[in-house]
C-alpha positions as CSV (number, residue, x, y, z in Angstrom):
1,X,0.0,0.0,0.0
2,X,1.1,3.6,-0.6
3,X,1.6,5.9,2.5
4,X,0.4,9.5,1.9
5,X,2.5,12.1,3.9
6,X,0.0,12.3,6.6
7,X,0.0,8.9,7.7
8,X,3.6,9.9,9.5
9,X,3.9,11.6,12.4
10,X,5.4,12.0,15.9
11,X,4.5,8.2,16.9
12,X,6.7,6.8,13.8
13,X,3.8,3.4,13.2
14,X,5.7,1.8,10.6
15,X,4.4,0.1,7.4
16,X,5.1,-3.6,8.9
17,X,3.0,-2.3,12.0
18,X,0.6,-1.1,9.5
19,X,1.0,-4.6,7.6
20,X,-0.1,-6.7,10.8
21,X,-3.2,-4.6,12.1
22,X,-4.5,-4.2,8.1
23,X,-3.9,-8.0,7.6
24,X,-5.0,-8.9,11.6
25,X,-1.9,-10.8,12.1
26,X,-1.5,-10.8,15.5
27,X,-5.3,-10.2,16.6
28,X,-8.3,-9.2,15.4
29,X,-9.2,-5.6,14.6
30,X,-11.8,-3.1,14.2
31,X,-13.2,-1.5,11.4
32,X,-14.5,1.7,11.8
33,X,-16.1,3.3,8.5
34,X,-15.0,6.8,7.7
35,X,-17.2,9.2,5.3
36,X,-15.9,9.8,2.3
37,X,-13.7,12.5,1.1
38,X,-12.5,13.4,-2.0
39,X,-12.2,9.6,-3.1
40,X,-13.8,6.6,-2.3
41,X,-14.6,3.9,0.6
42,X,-12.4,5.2,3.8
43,X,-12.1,3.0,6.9
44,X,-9.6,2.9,10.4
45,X,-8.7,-0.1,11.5
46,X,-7.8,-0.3,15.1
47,X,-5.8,-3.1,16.3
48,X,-2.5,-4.6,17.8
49,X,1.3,-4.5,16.5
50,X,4.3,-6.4,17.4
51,X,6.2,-3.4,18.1
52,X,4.1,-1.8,20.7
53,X,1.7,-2.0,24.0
54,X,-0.6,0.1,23.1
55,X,-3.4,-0.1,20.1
56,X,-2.4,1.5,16.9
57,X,-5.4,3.2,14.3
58,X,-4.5,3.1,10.7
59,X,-6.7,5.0,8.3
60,X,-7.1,3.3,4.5
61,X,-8.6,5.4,1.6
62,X,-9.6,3.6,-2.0
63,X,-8.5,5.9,-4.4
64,X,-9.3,5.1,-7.8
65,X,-8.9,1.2,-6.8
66,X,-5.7,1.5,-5.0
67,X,-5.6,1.4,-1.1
68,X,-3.7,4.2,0.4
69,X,-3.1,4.8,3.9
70,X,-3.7,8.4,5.4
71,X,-3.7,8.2,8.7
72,X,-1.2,5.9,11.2
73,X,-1.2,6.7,14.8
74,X,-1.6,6.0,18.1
75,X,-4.9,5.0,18.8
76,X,-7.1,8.0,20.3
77,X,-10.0,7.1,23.0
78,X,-12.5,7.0,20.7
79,X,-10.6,4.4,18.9
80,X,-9.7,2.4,22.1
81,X,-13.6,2.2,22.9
82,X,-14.6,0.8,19.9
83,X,-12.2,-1.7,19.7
84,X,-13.0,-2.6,23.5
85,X,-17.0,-2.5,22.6
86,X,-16.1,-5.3,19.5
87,X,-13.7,-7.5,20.5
């Protein structure tokens, strides 16, 4: 998947990090739908990596058929009580 600039920041979630909560490779995750933007279907997924305790959010975009990543952080609250209310 291609990374747009905004998916990095200060808590440095790596594409491999990315990798295992996209492909649930540790755990399950959660899929929160987005609204749209500019593109098409948008959607974080919250979920566990190897590299880290705490859960990590990644935000996927389907632009023009290809899945981009926007968004990699830390998970926020919000996040971390919706993956505690589905899993």
């Amino acid at each position: 998947m291609r990374r747009l600039p905004s998916s990095y920041n200060s808590h440095d979630v790596s594409d491999v990090e990315i990798d295992e909560v996209f492909s649930e490779a540790l755990q399950s995750c959660v899929e929160i739908p987005l609204r749209p933007r500019d593109h098409g279907e948008r959607v974080l997924y919250v979920g566990f990596t190897s590299e880290r305790v705490s859960l990590v959010e990644v935000g996927i975009e389907d632009q023009y058929g290809e899945l981009v990543v926007f968004h990699a952080r830390e998970a926020t609250a919000a996040s971390v009580r919706a993956y505690k209310r589905e899993v």
